[in-house]
Backbone as numpy.savetxt, mean C-alpha at the origin, in Angstrom:
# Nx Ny Nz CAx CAy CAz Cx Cy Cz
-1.91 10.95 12.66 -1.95 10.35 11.34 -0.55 10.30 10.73
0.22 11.09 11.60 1.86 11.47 10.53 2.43 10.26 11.44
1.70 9.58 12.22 2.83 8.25 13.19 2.11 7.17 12.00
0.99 7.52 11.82 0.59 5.78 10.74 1.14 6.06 9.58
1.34 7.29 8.77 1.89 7.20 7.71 3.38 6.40 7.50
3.96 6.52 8.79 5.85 6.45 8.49 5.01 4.80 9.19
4.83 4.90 9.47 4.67 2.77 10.01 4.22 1.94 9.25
3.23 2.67 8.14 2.46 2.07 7.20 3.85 1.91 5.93
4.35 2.90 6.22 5.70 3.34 4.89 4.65 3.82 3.76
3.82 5.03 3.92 2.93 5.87 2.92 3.65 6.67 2.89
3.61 7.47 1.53 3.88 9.07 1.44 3.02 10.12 1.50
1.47 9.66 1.53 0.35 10.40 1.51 -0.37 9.97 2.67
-1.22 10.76 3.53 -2.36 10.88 4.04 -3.40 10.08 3.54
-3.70 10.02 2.01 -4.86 9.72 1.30 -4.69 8.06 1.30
-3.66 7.90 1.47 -3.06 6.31 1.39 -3.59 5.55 2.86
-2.85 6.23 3.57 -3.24 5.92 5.70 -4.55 5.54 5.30
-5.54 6.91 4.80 -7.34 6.94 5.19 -7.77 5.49 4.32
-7.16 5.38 3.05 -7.78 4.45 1.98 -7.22 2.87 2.77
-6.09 2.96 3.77 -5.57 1.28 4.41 -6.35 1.10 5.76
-7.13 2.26 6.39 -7.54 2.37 7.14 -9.02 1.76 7.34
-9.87 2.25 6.05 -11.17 2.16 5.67 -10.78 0.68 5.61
-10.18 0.27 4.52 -10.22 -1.13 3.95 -10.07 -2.27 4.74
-9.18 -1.98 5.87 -9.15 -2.80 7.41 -10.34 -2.30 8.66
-10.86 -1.47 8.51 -11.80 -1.47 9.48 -11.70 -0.56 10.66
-10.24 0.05 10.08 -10.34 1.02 11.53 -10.78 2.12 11.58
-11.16 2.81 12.44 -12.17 4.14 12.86 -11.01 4.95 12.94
-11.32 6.19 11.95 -10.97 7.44 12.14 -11.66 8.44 12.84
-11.20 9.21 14.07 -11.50 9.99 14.69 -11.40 11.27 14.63
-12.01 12.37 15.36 -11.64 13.41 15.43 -12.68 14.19 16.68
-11.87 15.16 17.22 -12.62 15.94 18.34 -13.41 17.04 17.12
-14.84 17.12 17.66 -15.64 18.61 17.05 -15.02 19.53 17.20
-15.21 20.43 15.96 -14.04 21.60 16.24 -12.49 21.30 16.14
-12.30 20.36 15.29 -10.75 19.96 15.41 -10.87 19.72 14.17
-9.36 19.65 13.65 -9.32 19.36 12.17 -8.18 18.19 12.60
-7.63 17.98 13.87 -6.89 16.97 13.87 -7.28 15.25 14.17
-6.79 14.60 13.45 -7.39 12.89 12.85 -6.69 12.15 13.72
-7.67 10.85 14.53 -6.73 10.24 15.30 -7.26 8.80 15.06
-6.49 7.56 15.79 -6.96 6.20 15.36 -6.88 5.63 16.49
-7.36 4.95 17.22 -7.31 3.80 18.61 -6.31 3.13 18.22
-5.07 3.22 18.82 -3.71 2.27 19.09 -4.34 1.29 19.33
-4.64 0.30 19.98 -5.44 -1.02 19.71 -6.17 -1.65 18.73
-7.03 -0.84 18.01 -7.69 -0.97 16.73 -6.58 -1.05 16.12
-5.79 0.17 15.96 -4.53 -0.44 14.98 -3.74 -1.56 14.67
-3.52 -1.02 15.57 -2.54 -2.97 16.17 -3.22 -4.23 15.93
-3.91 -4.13 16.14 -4.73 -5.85 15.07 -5.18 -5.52 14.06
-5.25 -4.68 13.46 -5.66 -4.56 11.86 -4.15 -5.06 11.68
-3.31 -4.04 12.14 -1.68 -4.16 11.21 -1.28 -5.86 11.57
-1.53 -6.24 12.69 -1.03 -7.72 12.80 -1.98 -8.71 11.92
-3.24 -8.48 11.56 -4.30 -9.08 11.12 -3.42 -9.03 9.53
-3.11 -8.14 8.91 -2.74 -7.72 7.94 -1.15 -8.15 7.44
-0.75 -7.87 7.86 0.96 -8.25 8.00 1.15 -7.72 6.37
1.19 -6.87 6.11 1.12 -6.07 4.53 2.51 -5.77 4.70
3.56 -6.12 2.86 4.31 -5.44 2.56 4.40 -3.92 2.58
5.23 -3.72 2.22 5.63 -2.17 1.68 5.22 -1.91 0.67
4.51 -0.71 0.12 3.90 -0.12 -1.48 4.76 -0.41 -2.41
5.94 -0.68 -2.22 7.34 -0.61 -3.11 7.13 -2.27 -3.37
7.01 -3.16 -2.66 7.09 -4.33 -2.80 5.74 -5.12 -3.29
4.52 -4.49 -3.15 3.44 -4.49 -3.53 3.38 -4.38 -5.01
3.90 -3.86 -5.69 4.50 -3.19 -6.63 4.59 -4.02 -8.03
6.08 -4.52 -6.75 6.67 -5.34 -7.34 6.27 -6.64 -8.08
5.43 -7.53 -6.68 5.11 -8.66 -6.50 3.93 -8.31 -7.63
3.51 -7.42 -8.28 2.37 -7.74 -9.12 2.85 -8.00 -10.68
3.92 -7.42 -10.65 4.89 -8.05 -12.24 5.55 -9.06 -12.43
5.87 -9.61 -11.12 7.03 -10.41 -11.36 6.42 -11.91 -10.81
6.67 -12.93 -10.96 6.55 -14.56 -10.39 7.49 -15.03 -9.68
7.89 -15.27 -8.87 9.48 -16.02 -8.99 10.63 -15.54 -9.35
10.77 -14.10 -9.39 11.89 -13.62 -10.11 11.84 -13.07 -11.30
11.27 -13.82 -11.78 11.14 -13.45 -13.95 10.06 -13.14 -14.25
10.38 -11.92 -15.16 9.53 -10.63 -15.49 8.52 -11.85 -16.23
6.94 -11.22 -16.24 5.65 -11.75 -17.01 5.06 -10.68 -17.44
5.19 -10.21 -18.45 4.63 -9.03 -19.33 2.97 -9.47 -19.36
2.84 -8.52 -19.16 0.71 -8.18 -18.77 0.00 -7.77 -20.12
0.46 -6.62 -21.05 -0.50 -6.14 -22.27 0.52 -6.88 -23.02
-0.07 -6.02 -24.75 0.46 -6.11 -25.39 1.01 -5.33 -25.89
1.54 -4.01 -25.27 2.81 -3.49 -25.46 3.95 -3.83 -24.61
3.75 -4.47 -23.61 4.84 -4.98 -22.77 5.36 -6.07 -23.46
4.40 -6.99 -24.03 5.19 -8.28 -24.88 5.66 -7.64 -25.95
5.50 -6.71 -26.75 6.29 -6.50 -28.03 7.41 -5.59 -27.45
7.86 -5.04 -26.11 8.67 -4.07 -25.90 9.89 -5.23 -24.73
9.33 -6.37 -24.70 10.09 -7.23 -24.01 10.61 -8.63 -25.22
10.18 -8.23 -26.72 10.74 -9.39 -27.54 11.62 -8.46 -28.49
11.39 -7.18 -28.35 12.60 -5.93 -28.66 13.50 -6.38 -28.20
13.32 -5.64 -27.07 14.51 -5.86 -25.92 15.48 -7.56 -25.71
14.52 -8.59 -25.87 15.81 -9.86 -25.86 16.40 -10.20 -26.99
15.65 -9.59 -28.45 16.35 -9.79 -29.30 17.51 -9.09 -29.73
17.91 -7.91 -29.21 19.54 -7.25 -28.77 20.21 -8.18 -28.45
């Protein structure tokens, strides 16, 4: 699970299980084991099926259009007509 975390670019475990579920792949484990494993093949076409940014860029892409900021509530619009009127 610590090889899908750094490939996925997660910082959590809880992140891997929650990209895992949501694509379809099977989490494993031997009885009597506490250690978690995933079918390298299953993986590999979810992740190609998927072709997902980075969390950082995910992020991003949900504020912004094209470059230029689009304020969402309405404390973001009164804290972004502050700010251009400086």
């Amino acid at each position: 699970m610590e090889e899908l975390k750094k490939d996925l670019r997660y910082r959590d475990l809880r992140s891997v299980r929650r990209w895992c579920f949501n694509n379809h792949v099977g989490i494993f484990s031997d009885v009597g084991s506490k250690w978690r494993y995933v079918l390298k093949e299953e993986f590999e076409k979810a992740k190609s099926r998927c072709s997902m940014p980075s969390p950082r860029l995910r992020r991003k892409k949900m504020h912004t259009s094209s470059g230029t900021y689009i304020p969402q509530g309405e404390y973001e619009k009164k804290f972004l007509s502050i700010f251009t009127s400086i």
